[in-house]
N, C-alpha and C positions, 0 to 999 in steps of 0.2 A: 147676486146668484152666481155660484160659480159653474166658469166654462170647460171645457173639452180639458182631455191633460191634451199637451202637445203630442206625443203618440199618434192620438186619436183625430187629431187637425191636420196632420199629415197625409199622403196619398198610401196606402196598403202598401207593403212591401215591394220593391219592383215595379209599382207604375209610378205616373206621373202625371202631372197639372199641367197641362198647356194654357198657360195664360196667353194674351192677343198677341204680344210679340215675337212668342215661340208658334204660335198656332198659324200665323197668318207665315211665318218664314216657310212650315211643314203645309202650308195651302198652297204657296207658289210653286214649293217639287211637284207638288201633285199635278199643278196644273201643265206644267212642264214635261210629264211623263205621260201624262194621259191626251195629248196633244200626240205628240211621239207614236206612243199606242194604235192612237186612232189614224193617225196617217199611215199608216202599215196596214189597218182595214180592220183591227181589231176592236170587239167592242165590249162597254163597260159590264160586267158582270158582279150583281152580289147576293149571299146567300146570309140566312139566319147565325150569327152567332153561335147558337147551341146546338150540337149534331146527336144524333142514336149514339154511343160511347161504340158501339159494336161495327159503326161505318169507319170511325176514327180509329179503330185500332186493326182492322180487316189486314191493312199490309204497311203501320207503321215503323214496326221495329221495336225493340225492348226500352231503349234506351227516350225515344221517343214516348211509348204509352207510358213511362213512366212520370211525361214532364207532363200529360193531358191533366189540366182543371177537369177532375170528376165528382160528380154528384147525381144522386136520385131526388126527379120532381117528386110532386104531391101524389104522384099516381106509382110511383116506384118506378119510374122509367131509369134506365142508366143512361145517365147524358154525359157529356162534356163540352168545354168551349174548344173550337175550331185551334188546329195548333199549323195550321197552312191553308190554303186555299188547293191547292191541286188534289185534296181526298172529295171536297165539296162540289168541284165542279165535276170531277167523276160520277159522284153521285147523280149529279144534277142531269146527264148527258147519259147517265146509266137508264134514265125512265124517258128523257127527250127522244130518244132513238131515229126520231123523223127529223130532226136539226140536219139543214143540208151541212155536207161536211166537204172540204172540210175544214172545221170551227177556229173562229180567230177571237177566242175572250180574254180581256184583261180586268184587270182590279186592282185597287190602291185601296187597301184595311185595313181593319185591326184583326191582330191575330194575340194568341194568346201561349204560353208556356209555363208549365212550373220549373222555372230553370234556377241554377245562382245567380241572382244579380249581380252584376260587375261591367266594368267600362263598356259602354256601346252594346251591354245584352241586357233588354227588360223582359219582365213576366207579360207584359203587355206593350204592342209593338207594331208599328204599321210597317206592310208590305204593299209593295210597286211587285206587280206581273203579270205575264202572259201564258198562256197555255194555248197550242196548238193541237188539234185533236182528230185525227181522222186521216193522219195525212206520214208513208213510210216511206217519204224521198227525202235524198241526205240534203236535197234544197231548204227542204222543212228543217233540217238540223240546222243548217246557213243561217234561216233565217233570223229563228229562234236568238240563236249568238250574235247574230249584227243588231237586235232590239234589243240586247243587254249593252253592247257593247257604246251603242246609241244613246242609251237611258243612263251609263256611265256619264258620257259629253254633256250630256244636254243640262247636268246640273252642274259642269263650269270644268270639270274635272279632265283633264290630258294624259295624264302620268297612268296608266294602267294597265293590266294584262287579265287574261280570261284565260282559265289553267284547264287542259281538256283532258279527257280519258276517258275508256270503253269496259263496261261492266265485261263484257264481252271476251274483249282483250286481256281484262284484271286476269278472267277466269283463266284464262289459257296460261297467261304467264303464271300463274298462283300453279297448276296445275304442272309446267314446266320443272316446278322446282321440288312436285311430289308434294306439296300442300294442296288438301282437297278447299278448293272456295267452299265460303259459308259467311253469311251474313255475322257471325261472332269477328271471323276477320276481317273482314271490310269496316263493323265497328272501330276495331283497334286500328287501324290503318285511316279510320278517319280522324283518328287526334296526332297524327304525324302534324306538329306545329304548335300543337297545344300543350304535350308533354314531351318530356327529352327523350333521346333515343334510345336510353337505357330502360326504360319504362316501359319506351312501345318494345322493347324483346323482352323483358319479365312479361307483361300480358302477353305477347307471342307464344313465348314458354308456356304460362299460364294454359294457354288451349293446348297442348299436347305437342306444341313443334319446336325444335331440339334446337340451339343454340347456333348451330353452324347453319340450318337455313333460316331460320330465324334473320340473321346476320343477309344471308345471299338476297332475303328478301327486300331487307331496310334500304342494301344497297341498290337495288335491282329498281323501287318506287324513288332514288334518287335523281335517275336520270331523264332532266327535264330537256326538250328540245323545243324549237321552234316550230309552230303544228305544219310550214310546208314539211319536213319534215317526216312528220308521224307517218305516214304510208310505207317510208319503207324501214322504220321500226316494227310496226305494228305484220306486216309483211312477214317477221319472224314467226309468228305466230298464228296467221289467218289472211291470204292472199285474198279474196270474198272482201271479209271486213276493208282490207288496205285499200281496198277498188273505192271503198263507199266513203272511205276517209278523204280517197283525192279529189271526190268529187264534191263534198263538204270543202277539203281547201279552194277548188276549183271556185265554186260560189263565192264563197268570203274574200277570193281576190277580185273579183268581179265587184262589191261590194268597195274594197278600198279599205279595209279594216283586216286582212291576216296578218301584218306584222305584229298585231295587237294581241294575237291567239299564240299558245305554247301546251307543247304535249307533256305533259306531267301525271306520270303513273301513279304520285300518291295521291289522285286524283279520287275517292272513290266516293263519298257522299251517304250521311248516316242513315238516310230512311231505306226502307228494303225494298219501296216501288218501284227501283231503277232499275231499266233492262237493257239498255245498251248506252248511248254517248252520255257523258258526266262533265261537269265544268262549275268552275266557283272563279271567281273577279274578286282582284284586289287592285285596289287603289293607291296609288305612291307608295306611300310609308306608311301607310295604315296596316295595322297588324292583324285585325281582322279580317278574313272575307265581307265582301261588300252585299254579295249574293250569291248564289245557284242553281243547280236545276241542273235538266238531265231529259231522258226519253223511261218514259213510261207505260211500255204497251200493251202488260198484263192487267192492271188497275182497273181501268171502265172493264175488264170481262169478271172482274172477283163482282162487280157488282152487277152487271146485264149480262154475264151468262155469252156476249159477244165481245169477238177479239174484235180490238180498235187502238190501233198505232196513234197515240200522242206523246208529247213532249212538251216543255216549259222550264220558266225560272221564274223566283220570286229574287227581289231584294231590299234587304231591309232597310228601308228607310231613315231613320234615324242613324245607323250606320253612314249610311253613303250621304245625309247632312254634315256626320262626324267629319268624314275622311275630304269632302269639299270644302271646308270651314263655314259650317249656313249653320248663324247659329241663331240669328234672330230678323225679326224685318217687319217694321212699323208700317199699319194702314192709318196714315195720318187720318185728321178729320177737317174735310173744306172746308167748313165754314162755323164757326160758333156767333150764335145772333144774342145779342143783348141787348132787349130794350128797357129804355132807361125808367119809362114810368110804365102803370100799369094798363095805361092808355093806349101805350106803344104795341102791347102783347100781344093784340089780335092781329095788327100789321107784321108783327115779327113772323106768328106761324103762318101769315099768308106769304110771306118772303119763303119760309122753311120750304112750303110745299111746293114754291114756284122752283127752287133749287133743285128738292127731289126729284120732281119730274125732270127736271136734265139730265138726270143721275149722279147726282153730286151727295156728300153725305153733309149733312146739315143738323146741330144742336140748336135749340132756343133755351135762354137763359133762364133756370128754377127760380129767379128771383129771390136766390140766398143771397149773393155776393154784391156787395161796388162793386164801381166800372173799374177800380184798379184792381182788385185782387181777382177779378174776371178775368184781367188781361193777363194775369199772374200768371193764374192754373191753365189759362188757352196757350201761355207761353212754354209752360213745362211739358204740354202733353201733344205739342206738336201739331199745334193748330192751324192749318196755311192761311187760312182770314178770317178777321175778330172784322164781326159787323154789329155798327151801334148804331141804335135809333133812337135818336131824345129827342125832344118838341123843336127847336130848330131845323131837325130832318123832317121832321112831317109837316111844321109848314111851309119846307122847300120843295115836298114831296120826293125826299130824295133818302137814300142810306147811305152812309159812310162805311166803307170796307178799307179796312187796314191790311194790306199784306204784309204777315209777318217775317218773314227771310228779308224783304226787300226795306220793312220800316216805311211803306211809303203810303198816304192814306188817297183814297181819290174818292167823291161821291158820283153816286151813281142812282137815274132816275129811278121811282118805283116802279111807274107804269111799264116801263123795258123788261125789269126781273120779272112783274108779272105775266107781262106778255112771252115770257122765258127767252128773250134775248141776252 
């Protein structure tokens, strides 16, 4: 009978197959991060998969509703898959309204895009992040960027910087130069990096602005500084804001982490929820962003009708394995038990379960293989000890464990494993 064409045996466009060696490497970020998280007092949050199509598109942006997986259920509902966490947890806190605040949730998921596939971007894709909610002191901005900046280190990583900027600020400088702000330029201003600079002043052009600011602009988002810093940049523009910026830098020295921060105007972030501080983290030489996030304070009121200052960042996970070299990581297995006859079998799975209870992982052997091509395949898959029970063991009352790194075999009584010593 014939099988699948190869097409069809393949993961769909854009995702992928986490077998146990890539699973269990993306299970230790996680646990890494969410460690991290929860020492900062934040706690795990998750929501359905499928959203209303009309909460996801409320204030994502053109370019964004264009990547959402959309489809109508059996009832004609407009849905779509989740293309972030920070519209969901909106929602979520849109009908909570009693949640004291204010709210410290994070998440490690899947999320979803219809994007191009290409290096370090899938249609399907886990995010590490946090969102803070309820809370408009620039401490809350602090702190936000030291659990990025954290969540950077904690998966091995030194080499980084976290690139900052003020919707705020955009507007004023945008406005400086007699360009009105609009979410179409902040689009084009978000692929500063991704296409050449001739590009981003055709689309410039493209919207209506003439060549020579066009130009004053490119130059004007080139000037990146060190965020102590930005205050009295941003001071050109909004003495107010530059207050709230020194007391963001103020925190993050306190913290031990501002040499790691930098004021970068082409800073600006492609969804349209963002209302004032902006930031994305790159890692060494990695040529992608690692993540981002921003402050968000009109979002929860598009959906509860109440203003509520929050702020967050997600980062993509398999990105930030890219950019740390985590690219696989073996959950050996303790013990594989082989007994020799069929005699031995019901000793073998009373050894198995005397092991699991320790918390050890434990196979007993299907009775396919000899004891040598037993040892074979326990050899190849990374077995730490091949335990054999043949009629000499059991009228010694004893099992034989082999540790395999070491090569060295010793026996050991039943009654002890049973009794879980």
């Amino acid at each position: 009978m014939p099988g699948l064409e190869d097409s069809l045996r393949r993961p769909v466009r854009g995702m992928r197959d986490l077998t146990p060696e890539y699973y269990y490497a993306l299970k230790r970020v996680e646990e890494a991060l969410s460690k991290l998280a929860e020492s900062f007092g934040y706690r795990r949050v998750e929501t359905p998969a499928v959203e209303h199509f009309e909460v996801l598109a409320k204030k994502a942006g053109r370019d964004i509703v264009n990547e959402i997986y959309y489809f109508r259920d059996k009832a004609g509902r407009e849905l779509g898959l989740r293309f972030d966490m920070t519209v969901p947890v909106a929602r979520v806190l849109s009908y909570k309204l009693d949640e004291p605040k204010p709210v410290r949730w994070f998440y490690f998921t899947k999320v979803w895009r219809y994007d191009e596939p290409q290096h370090g971007r899938y249609r399907e894709f886990y995010q590490f992040g946090v969102e803070l909610v309820g809370s408009a002191s620039p401490r809350a901005d602090a702190e936000v960027l030291v659990l990025m900046a954290k969540a950077i280190e904690a998966v091995g990583i030194g080499d980084y910087v976290i690139r900052i900027n003020d919707r705020r600020v955009a507007d004023k400088a945008l406005a400086s130069l007699g360009i009105k702000p609009s979410e179409e330029v902040y689009r084009v201003l978000d692929k500063r990096g991704k296409v050449s600079e001739e590009e981003l002043s055709s689309m410039l052009m493209g919207l209506g602005i003439d060549r020579e600011k066009a130009s004053e602009l490119l130059s004007l988002i080139s000037g990146a500084v060190p965020y102590a810093e930005a205050p009295e940049v941003i001071s050109k523009y909004d003495e107010e804001l530059a207050e709230r910026h020194r007391a963001v830098v103020k925190a993050l020295e306190a913290f031990g982490v501002l040499s790691r921060m930098a004021w970068d105007p082409s800073i600006v972030r492609g969804l349209d929820y963002y209302t004032g501080i902006v930031f994305e983290a790159f890692a060494g030489q990695y040529r992608l962003a690692v993540g981002g996030g921003g402050r968000y304070d009109d979002l929860i009121e598009l959906y509860s009708g109440i203003k509520t200052p929050a702020l967050g960042f997600a980062i993509g996970v398999e990105r930030l394995m890219e950019a740390a070299g985590i690219e696989k990581a073996e959950r050996p297995l303790d013990y594989y038990i082989y007994p020799v006859s069929s005699e031995a079998y019901g000793v073998a799975v009373e050894v198995a379960e005397a092991l699991r209870a320790k918390g050890a992982s434990a196979v007993v052997d299907l009775g396919e293989w000899g004891l040598r091509e037993a040892l074979e395949r326990a050899a190849k898959t990374g077995v730490r000890h091949f335990v054999i029970i043949g009629k000499k063991e059991l009228e010694k009352g004893v099992v034989k464990i082999r540790d395999m790194a070491k090569r060295e075999e010793v026996e050991v009584e039943l009654s002890r494993i049973k009794a879980g010593l």
